[in-house]
Kinemage of the C-alpha trace (Angstrom):
@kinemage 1
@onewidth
@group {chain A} dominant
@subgroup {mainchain}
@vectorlist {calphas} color= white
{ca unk a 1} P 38.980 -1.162 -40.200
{ca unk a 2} L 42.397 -1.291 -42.524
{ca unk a 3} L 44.861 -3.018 -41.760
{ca unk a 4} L 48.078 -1.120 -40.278
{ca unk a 5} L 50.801 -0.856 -42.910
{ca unk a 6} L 54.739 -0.136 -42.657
{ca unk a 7} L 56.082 1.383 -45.090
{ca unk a 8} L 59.188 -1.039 -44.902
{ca unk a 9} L 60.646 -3.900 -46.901
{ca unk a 10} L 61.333 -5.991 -43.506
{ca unk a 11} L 60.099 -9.496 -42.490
{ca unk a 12} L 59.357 -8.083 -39.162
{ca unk a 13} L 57.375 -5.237 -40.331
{ca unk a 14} L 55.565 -7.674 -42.403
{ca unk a 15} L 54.636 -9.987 -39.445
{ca unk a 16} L 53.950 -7.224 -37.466
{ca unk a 17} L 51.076 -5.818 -39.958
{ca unk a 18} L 49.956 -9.250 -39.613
{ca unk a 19} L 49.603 -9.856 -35.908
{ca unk a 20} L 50.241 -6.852 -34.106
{ca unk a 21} L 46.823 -6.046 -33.709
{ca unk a 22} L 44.931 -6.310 -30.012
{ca unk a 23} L 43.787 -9.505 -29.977
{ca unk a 24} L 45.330 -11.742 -32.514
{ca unk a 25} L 48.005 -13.353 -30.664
{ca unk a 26} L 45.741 -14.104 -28.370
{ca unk a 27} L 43.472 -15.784 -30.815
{ca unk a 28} L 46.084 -17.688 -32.148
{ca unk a 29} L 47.000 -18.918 -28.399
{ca unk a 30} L 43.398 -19.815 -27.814
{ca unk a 31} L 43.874 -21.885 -31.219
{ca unk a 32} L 47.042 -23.752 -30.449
{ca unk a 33} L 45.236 -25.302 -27.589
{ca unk a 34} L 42.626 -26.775 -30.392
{ca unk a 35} L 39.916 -25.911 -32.485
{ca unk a 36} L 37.221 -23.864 -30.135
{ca unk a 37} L 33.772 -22.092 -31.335
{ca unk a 38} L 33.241 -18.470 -31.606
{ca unk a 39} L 31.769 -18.543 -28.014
{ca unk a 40} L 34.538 -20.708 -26.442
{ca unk a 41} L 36.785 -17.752 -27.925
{ca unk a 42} L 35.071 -15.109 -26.469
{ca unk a 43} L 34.317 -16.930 -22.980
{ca unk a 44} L 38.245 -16.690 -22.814
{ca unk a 45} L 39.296 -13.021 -24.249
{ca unk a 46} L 37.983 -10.772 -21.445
{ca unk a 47} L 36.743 -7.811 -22.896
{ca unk a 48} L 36.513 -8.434 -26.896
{ca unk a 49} L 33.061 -7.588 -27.900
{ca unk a 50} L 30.666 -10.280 -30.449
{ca unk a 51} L 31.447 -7.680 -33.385
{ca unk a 52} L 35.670 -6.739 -32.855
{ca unk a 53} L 36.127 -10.542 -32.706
{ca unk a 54} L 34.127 -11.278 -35.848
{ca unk a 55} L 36.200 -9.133 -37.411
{ca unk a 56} L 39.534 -10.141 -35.991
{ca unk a 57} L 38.227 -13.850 -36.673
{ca unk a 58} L 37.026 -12.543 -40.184
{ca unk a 59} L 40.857 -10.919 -41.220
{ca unk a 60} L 42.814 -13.963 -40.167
{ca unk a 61} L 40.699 -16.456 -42.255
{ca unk a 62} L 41.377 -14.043 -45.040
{ca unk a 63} L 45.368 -13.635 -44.331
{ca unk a 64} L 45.081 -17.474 -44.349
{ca unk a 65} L 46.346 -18.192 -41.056
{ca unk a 66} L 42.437 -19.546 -39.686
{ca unk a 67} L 39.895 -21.300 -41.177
{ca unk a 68} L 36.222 -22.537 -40.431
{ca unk a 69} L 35.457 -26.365 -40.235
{ca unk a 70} L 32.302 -28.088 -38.791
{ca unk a 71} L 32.895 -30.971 -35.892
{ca unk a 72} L 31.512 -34.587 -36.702
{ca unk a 73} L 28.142 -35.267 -35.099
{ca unk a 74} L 26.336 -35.430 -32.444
{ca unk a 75} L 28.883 -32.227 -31.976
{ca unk a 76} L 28.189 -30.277 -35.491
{ca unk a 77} L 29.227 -26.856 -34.344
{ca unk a 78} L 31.582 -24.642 -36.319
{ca unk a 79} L 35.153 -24.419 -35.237
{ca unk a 80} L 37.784 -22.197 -35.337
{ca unk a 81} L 41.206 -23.655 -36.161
{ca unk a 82} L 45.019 -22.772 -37.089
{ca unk a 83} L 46.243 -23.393 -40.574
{ca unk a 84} L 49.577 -24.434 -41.367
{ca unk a 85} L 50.486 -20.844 -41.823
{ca unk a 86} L 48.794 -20.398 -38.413
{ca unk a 87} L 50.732 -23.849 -36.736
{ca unk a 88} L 53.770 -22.321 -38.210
{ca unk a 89} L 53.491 -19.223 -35.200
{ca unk a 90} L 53.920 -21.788 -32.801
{ca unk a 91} L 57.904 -21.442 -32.054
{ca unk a 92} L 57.207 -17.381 -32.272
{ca unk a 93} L 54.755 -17.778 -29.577
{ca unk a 94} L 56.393 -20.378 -27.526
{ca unk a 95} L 59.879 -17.862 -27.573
{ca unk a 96} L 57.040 -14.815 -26.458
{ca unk a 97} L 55.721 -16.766 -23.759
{ca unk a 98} L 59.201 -17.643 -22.489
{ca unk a 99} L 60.551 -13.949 -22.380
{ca unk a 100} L 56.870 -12.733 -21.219
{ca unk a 101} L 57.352 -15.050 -18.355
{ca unk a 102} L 59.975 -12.354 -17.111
{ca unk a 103} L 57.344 -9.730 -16.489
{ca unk a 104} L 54.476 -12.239 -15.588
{ca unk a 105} L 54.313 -12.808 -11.906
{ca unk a 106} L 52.583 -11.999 -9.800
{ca unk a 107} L 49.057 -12.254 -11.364
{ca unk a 108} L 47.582 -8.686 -11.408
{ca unk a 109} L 44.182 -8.223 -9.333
{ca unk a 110} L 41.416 -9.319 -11.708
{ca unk a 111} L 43.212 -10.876 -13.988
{ca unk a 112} L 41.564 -13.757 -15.557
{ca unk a 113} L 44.046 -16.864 -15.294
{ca unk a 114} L 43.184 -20.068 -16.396
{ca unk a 115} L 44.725 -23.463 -16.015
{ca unk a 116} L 44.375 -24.910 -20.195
{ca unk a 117} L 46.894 -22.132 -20.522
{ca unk a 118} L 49.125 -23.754 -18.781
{ca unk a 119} L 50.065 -26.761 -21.141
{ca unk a 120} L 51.381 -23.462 -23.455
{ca unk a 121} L 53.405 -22.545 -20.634
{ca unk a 122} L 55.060 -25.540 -19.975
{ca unk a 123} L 55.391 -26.617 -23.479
{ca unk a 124} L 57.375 -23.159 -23.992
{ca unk a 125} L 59.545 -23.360 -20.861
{ca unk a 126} L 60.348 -27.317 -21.399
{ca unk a 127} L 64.452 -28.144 -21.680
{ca unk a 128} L 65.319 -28.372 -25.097
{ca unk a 129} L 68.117 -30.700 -23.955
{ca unk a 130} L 68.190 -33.644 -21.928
{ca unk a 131} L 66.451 -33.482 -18.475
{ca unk a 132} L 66.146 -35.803 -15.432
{ca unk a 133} L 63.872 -39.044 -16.617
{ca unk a 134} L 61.221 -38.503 -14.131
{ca unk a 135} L 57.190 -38.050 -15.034
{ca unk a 136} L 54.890 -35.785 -13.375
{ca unk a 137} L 51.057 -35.635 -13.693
{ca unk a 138} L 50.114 -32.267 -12.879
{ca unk a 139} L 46.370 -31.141 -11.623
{ca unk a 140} L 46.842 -27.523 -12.009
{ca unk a 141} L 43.643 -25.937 -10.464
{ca unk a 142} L 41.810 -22.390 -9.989
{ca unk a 143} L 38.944 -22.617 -8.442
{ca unk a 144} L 36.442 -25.271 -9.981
{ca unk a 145} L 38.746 -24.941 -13.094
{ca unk a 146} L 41.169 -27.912 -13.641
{ca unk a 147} L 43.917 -28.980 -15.980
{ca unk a 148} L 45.500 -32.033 -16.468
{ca unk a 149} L 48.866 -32.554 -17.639
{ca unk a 150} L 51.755 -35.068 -18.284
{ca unk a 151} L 55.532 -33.805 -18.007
{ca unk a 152} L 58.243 -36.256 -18.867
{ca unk a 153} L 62.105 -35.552 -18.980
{ca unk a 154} L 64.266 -37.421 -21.181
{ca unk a 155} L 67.203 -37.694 -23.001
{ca unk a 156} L 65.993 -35.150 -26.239
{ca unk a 157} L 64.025 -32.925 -23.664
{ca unk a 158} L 61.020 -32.851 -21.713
{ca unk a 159} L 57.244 -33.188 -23.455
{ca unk a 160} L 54.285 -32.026 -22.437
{ca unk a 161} L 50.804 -33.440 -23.309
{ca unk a 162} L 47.558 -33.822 -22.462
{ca unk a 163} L 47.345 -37.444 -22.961
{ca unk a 164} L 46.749 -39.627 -19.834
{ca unk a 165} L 49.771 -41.530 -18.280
{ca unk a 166} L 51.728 -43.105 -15.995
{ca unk a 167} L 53.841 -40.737 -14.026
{ca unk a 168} L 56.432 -40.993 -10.749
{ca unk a 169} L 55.020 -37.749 -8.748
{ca unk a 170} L 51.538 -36.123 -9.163
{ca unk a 171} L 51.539 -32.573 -8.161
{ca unk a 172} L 47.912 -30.444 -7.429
{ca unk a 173} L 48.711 -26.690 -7.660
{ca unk a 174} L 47.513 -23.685 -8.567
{ca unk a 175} L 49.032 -21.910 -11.772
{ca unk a 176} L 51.068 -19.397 -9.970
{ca unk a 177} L 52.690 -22.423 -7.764
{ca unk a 178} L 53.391 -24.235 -10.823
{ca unk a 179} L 55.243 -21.433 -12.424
{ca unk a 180} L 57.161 -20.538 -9.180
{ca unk a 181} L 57.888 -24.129 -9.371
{ca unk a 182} L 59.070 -24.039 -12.843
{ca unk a 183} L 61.793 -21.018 -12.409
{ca unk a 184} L 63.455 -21.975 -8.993
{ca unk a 185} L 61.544 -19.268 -7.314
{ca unk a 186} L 60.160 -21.551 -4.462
{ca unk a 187} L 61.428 -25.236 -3.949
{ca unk a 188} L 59.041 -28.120 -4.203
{ca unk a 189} L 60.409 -29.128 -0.675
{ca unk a 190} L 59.114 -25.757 0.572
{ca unk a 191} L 56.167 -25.162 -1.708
{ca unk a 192} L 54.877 -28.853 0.044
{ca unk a 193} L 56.030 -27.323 3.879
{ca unk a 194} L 53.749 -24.326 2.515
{ca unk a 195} L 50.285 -26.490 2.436
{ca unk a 196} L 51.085 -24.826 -1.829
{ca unk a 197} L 51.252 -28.525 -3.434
{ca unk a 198} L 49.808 -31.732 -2.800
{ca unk a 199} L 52.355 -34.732 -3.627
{ca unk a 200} L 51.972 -38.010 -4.053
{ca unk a 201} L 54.758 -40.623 -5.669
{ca unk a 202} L 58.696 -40.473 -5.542
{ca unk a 203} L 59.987 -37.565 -2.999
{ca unk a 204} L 63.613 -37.941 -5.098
{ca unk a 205} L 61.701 -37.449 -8.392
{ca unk a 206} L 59.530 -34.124 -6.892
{ca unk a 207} L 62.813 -32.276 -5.890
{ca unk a 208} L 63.628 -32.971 -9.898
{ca unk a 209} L 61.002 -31.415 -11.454
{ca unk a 210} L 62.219 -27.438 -12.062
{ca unk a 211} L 65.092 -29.324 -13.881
{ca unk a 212} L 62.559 -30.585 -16.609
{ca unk a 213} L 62.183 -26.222 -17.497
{ca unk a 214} L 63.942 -23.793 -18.867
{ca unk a 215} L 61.546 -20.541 -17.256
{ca unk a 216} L 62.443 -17.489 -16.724
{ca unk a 217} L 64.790 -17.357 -12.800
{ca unk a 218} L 63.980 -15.472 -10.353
{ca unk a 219} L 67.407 -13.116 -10.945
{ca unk a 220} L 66.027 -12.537 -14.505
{ca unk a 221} L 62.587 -11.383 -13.436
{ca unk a 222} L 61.629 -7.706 -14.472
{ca unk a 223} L 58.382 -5.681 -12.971
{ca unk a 224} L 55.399 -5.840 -15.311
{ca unk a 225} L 53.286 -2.969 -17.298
């Protein structure tokens, strides 16, 4: 299949021909999360057949934005991973997933969601500037499906990692509670009245944590596709 072509002179154009295909951007997401295996890409693009995402796969390892490696033993399975030119996408996709977040909840019925997406989210959404010095350990679970997550604030911003630590307040929520949490839509005070969080650590340092994000408010919220 050709690639789509503007007939413009126009960075944007350009990066469109590049990406605006179904399927790539989500490729790339599954890829700034970490090198993953054809099958661990297809257990998480919902409807992408063997043969579409060989080919997708196929034309970003040519535009030189994804490239094949082969883990260390006892692993030795071929990986999918970002190149620089593909790491470079990663402020473009944070600033999509920050205004996507305006037409994102609530989940649609049968929509896959899954909880290693979240450390995107967050990442995206984190203040730029300085935010409370509290540290939150986040269990963000759907179903048997858990992720694990460290939020600290700080004077240059909040981080977000996957990296075990120390932390004032752990918080177990599902995805959507987490987001809600994020953009002032619900209060941790009431999402923990709700039986919607589990808490343990610093009460003070809970009622903190939607000042560690920058998300999308509820006043700014639109009504999806």
């Amino acid at each position: 299949m050709a690639m789509i072509r503007y007939p413009q002179f126009c960075a944007l154009a350009r990066a469109a021909e590049l990406l605006g295909e179904r399927w790539t951007l989500l490729i790339v997401r599954e890829l700034l999360l970490g090198p993953k295996r054809f099958s661990d890409l297809r257990a998480h693009l919902d409807g992408i057949s063997p043969s579409v995402l060989a080919e997708r796969l196929t034309r970003v390892e040519a535009l030189g934005l994804v490239r094949r490696s082969v883990l260390p033993p006892p692993a030795a399975s071929t990986v999918y991973e970002l190149t620089e030119d593909g790491l470079a996408l990663r402020p473009a996709v944070f600033e999509l997933i920050r205004w996507g977040g305006r037409f994102l909840l609530p989940a649609r019925e049968g929509e896959r969601i899954e909880p290693e997406w979240m450390r995107l989210a967050l990442a995206a959404c984190a203040r730029r500037g300085a935010s409370p010095p509290r540290s939150f350990l986040l269990r963000i679970r759907e179903g048997a499906k858990e992720a694990t997550l460290h939020v600290t604030g700080g004077p240059t911003g909040t981080v977000v990692t996957d990296r075990p630590a120390l932390a004032d307040v752990t918080i177990v929520a599902s995805v959507q509670t987490i987001l809600a949490l994020m953009s002032g839509a619900v209060s941790p005070l009431a999402a923990l009245e709700a039986g919607r969080i589990e808490t343990t650590g610093d009460p003070a340092a809970l009622a903190e944590f939607p000042q560690l994000f920058d998300a999308a408010r509820p006043e700014q919220r639109r009504a999806g596709p």
